[in-house]
PDB file as gemmi writes it, atoms N, CA and C in Angstrom:
CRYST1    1.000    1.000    1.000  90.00  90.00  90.00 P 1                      
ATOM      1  N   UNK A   1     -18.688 -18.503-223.986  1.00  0.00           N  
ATOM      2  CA  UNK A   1     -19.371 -17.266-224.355  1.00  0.00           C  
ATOM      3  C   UNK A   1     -20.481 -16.973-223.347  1.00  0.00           C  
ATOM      4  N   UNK A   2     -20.288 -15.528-222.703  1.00  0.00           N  
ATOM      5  CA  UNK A   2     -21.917 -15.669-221.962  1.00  0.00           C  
ATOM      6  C   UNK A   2     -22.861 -14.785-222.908  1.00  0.00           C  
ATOM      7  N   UNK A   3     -23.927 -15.485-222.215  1.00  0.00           N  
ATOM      8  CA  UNK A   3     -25.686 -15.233-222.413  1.00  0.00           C  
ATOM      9  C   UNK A   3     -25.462 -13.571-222.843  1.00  0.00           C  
ATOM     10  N   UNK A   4     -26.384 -13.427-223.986  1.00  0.00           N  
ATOM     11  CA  UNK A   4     -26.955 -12.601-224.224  1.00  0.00           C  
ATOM     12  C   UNK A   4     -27.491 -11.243-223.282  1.00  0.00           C  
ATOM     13  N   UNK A   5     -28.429 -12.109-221.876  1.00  0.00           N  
ATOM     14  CA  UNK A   5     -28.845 -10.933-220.914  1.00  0.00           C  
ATOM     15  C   UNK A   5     -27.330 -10.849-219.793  1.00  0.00           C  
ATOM     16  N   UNK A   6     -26.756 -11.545-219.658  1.00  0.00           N  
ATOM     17  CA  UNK A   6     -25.472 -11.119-219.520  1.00  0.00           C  
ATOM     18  C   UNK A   6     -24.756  -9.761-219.917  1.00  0.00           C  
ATOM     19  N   UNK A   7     -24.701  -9.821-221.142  1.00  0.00           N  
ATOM     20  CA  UNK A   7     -23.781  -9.273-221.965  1.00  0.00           C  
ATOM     21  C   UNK A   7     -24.595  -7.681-221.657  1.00  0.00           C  
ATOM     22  N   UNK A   8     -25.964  -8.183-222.293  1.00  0.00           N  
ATOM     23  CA  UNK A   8     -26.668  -6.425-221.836  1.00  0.00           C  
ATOM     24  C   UNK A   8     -26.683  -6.077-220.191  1.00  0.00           C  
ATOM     25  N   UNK A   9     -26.826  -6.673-219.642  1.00  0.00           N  
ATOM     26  CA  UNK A   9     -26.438  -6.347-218.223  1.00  0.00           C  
ATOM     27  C   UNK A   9     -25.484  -5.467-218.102  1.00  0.00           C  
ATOM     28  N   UNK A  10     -24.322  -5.955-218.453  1.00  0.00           N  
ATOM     29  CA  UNK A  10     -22.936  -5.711-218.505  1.00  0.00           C  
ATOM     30  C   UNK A  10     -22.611  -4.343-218.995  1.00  0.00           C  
ATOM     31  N   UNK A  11     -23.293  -4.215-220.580  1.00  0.00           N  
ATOM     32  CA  UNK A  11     -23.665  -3.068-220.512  1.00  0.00           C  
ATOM     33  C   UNK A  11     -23.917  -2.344-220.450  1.00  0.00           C  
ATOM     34  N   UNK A  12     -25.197  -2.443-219.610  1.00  0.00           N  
ATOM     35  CA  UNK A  12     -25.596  -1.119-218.635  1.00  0.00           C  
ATOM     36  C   UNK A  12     -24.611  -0.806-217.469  1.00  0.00           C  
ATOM     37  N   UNK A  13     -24.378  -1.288-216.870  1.00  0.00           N  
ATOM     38  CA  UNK A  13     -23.171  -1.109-216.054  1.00  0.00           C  
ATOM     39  C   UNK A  13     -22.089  -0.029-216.837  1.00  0.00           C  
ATOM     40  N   UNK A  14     -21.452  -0.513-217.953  1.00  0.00           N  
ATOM     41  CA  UNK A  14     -20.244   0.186-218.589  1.00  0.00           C  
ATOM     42  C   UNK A  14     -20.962   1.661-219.072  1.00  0.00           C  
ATOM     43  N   UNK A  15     -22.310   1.736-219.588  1.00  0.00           N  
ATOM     44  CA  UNK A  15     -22.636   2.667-220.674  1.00  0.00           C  
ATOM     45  C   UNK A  15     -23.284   3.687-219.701  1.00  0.00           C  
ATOM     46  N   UNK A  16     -24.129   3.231-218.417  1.00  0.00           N  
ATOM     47  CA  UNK A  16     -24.489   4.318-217.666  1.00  0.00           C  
ATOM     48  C   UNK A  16     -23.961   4.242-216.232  1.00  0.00           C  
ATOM     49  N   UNK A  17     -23.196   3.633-215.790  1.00  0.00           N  
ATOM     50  CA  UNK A  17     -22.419   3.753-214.199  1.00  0.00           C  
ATOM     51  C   UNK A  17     -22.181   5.685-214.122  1.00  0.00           C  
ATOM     52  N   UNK A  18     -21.338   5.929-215.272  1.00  0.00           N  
ATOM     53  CA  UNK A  18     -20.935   7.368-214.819  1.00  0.00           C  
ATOM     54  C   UNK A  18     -22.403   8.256-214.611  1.00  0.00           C  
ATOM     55  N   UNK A  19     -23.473   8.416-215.339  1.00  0.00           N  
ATOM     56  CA  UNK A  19     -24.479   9.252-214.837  1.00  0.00           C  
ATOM     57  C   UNK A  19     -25.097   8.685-213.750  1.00  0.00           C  
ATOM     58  N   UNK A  20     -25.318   7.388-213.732  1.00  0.00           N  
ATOM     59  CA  UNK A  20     -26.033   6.928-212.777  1.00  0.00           C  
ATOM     60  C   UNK A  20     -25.257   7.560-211.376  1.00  0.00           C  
ATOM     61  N   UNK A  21     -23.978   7.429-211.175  1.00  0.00           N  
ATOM     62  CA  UNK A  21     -23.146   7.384-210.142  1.00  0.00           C  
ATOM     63  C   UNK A  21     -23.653   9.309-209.711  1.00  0.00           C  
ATOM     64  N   UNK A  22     -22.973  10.050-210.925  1.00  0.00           N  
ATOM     65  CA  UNK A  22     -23.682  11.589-210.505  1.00  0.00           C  
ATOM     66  C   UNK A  22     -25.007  11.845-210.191  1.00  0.00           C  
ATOM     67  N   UNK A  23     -25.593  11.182-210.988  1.00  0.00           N  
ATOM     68  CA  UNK A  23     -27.126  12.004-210.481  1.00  0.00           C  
ATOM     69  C   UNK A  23     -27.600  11.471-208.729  1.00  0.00           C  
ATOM     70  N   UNK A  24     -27.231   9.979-208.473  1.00  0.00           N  
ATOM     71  CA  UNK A  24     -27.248   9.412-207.609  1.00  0.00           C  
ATOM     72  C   UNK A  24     -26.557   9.166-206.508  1.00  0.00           C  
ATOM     73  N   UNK A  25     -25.151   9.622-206.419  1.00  0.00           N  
ATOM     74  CA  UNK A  25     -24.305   9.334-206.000  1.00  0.00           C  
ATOM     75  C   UNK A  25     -24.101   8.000-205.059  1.00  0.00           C  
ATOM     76  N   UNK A  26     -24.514   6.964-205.637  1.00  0.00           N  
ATOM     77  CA  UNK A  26     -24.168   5.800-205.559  1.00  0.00           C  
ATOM     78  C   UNK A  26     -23.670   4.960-206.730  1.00  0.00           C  
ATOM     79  N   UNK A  27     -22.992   3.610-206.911  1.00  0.00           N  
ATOM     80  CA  UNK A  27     -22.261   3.329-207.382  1.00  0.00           C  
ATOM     81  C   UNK A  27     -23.814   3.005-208.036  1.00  0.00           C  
ATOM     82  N   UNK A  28     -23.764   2.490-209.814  1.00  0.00           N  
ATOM     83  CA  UNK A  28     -25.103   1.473-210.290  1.00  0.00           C  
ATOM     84  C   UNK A  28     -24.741   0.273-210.115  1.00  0.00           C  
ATOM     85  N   UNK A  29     -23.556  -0.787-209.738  1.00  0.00           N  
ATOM     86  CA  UNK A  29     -23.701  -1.682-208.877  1.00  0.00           C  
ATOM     87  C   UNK A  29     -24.524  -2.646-208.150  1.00  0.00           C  
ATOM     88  N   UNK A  30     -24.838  -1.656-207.395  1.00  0.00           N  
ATOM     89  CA  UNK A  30     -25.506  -1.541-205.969  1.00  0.00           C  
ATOM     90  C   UNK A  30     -26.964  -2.178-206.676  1.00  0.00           C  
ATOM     91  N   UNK A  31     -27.430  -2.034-207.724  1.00  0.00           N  
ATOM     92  CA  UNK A  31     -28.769  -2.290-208.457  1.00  0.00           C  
ATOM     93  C   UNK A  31     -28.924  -2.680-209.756  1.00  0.00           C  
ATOM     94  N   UNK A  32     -27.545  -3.363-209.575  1.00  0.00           N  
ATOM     95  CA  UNK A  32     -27.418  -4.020-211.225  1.00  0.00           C  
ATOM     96  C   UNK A  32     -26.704  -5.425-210.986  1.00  0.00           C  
ATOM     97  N   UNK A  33     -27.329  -6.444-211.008  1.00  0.00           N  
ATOM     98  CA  UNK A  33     -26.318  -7.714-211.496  1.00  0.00           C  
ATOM     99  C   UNK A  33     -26.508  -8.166-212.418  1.00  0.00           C  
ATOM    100  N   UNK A  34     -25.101  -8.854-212.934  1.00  0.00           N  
ATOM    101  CA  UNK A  34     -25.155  -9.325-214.166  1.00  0.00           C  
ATOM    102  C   UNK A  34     -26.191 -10.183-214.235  1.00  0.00           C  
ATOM    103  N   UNK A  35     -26.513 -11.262-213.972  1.00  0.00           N  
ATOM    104  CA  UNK A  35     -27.378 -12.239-214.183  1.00  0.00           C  
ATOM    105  C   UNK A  35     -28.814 -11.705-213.987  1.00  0.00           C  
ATOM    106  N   UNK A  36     -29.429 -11.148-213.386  1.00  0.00           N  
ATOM    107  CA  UNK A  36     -30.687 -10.687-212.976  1.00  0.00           C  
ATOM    108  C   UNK A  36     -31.031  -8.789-213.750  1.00  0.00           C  
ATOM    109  N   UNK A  37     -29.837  -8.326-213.595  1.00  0.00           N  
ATOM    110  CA  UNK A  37     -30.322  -6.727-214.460  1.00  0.00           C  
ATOM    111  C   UNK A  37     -30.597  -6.067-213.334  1.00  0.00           C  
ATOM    112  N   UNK A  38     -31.359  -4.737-213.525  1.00  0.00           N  
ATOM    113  CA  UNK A  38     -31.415  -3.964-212.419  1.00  0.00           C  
ATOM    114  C   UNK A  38     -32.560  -4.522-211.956  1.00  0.00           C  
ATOM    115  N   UNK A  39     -32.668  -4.170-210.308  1.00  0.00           N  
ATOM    116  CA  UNK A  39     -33.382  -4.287-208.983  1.00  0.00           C  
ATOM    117  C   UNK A  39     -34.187  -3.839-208.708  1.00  0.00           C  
ATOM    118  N   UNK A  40     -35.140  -3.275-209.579  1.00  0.00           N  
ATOM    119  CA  UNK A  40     -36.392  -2.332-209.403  1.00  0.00           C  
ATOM    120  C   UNK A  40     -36.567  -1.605-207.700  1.00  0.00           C  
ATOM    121  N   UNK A  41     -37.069  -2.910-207.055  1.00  0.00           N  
ATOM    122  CA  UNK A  41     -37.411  -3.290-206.126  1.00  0.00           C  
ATOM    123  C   UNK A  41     -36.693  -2.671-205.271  1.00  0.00           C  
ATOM    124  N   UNK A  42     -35.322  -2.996-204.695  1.00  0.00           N  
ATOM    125  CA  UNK A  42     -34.612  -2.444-204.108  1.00  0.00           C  
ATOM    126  C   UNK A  42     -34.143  -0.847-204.331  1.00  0.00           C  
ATOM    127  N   UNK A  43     -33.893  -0.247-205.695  1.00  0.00           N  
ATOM    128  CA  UNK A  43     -33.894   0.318-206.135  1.00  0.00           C  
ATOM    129  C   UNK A  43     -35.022   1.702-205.492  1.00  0.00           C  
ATOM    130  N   UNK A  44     -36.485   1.598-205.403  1.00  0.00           N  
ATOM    131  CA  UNK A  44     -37.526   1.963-205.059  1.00  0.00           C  
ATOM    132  C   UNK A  44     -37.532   1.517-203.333  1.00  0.00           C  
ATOM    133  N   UNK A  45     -36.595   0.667-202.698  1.00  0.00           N  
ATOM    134  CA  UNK A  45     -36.671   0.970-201.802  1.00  0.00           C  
ATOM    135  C   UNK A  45     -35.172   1.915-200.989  1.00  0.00           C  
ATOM    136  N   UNK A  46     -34.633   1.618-201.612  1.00  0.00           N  
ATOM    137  CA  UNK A  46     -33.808   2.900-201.286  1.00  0.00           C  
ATOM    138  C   UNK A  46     -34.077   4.363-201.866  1.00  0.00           C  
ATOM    139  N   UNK A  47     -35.278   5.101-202.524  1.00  0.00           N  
ATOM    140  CA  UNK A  47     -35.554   5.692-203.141  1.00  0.00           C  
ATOM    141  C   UNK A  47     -36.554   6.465-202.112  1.00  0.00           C  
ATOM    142  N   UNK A  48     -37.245   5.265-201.188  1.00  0.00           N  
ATOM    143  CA  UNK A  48     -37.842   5.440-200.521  1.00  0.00           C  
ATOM    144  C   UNK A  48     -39.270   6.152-200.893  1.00  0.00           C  
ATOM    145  N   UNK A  49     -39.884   5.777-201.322  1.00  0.00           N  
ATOM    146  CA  UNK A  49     -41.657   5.745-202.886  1.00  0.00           C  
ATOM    147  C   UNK A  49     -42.196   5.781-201.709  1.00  0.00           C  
ATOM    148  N   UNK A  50     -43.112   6.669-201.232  1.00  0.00           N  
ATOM    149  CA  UNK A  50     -44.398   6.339-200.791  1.00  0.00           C  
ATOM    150  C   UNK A  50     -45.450   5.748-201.347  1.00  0.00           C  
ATOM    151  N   UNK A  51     -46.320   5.236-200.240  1.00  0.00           N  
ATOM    152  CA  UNK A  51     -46.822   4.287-200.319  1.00  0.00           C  
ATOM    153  C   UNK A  51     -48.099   4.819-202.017  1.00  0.00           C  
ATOM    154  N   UNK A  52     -48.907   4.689-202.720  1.00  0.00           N  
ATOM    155  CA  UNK A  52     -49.338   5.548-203.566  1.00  0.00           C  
ATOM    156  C   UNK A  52     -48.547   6.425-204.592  1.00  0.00           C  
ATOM    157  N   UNK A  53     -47.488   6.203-204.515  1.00  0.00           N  
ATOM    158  CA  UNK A  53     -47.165   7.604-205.123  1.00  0.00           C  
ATOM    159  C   UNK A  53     -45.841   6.331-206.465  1.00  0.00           C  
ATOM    160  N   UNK A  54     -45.673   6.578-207.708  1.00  0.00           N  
ATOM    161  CA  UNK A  54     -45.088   5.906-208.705  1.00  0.00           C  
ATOM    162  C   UNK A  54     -43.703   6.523-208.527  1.00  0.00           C  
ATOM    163  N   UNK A  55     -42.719   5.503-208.863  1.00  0.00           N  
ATOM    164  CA  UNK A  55     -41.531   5.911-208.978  1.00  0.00           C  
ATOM    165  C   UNK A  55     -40.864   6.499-209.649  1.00  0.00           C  
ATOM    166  N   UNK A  56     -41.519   6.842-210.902  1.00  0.00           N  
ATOM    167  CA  UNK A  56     -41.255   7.713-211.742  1.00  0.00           C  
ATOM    168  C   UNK A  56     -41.458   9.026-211.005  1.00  0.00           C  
ATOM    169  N   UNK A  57     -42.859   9.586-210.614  1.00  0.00           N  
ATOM    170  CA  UNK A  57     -42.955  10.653-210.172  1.00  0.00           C  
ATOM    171  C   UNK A  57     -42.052  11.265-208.965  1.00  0.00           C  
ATOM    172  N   UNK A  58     -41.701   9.921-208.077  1.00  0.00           N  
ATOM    173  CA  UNK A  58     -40.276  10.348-206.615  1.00  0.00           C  
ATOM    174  C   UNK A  58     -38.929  10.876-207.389  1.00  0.00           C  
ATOM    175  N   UNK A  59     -38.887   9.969-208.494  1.00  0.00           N  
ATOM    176  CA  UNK A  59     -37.524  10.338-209.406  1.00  0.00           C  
ATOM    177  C   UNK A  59     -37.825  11.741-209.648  1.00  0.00           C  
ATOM    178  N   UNK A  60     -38.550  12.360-210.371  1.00  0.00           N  
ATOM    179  CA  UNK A  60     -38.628  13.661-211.374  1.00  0.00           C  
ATOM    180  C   UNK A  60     -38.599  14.334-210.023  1.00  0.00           C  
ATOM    181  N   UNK A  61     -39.451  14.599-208.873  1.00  0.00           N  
ATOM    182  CA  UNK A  61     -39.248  14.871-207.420  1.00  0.00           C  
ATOM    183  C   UNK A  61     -38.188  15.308-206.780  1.00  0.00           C  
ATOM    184  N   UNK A  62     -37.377  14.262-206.699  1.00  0.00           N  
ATOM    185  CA  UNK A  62     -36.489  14.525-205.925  1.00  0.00           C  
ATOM    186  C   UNK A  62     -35.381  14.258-206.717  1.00  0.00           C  
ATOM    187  N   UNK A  63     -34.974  14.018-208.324  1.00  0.00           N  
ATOM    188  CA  UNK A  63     -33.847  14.222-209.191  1.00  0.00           C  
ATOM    189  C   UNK A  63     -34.168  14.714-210.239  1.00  0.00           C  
ATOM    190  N   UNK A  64     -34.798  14.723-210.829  1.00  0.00           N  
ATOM    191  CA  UNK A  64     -35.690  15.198-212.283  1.00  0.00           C  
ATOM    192  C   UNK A  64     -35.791  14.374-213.514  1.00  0.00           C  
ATOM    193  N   UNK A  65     -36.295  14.910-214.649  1.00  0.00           N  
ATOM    194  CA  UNK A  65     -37.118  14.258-215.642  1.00  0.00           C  
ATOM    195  C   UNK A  65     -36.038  13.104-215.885  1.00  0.00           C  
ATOM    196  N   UNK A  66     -34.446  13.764-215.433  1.00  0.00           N  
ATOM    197  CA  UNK A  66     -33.429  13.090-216.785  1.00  0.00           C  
ATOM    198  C   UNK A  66     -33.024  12.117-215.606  1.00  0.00           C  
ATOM    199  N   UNK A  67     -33.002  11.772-214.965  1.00  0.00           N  
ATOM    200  CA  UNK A  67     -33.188  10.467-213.873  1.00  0.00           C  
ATOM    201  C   UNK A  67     -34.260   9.410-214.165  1.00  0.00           C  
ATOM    202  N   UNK A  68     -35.380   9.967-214.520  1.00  0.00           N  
ATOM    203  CA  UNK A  68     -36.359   9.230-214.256  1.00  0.00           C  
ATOM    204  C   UNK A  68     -36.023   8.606-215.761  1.00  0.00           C  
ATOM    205  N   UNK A  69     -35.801   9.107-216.624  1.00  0.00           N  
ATOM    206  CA  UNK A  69     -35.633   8.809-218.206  1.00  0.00           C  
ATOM    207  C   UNK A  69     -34.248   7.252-217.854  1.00  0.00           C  
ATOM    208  N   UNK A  70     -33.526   7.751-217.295  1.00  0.00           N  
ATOM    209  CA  UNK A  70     -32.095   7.036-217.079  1.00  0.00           C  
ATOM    210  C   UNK A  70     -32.901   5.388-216.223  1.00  0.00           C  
ATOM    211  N   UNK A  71     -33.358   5.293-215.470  1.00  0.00           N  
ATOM    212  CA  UNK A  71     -33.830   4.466-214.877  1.00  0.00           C  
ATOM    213  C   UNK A  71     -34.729   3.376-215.918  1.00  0.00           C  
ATOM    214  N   UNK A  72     -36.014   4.283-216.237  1.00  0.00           N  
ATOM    215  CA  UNK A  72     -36.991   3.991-217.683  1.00  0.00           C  
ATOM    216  C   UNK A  72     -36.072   2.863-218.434  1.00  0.00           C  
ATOM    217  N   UNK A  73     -34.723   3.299-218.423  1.00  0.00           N  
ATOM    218  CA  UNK A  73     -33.254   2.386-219.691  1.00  0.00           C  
ATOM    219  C   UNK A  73     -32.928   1.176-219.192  1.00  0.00           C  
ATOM    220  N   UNK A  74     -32.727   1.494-217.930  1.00  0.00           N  
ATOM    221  CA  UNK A  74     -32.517   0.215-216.916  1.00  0.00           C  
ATOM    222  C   UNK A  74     -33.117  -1.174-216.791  1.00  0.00           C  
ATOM    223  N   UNK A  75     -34.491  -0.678-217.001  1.00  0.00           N  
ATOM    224  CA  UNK A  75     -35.614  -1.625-216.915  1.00  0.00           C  
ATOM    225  C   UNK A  75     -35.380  -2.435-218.282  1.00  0.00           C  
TER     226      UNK A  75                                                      
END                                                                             
């Protein structure tokens, strides 16, 4: 049987890949492993955050509120 944060991992993958993939057009993959969850980090650096400025606010910016909400889930 796997782990618990496994399993939710997993599910984020299945439950938001399709919006993630549109709003982003990258795979959620790319910032999701099973064992660890999403990648903040990387995530914000392909997002490319200035230096000062929160990642929430680059999201609503440059995708809007319902991105930034989608991400918020991730965590």
């Amino acid at each position: 049987m796997l782990p618990n944060y496994v399993l939710k991992n997993r599910d984020l993958i299945v439950n938001h890949g399709q919006e993630f993939k549109k709003i982003f057009g990258l795979p959620i993959n790319k910032f999701i492993d099973p064992m660890t969850g999403f990648d903040i980090i990387a995530f914000d650096d392909w997002l490319e955050t200035p230096d000062g400025e929160s990642t929430r606010d680059q999201l609503i910016a440059k995708y809007g509120e319902r991105a930034a909400e989608l991400v918020e889930g991730l965590l």
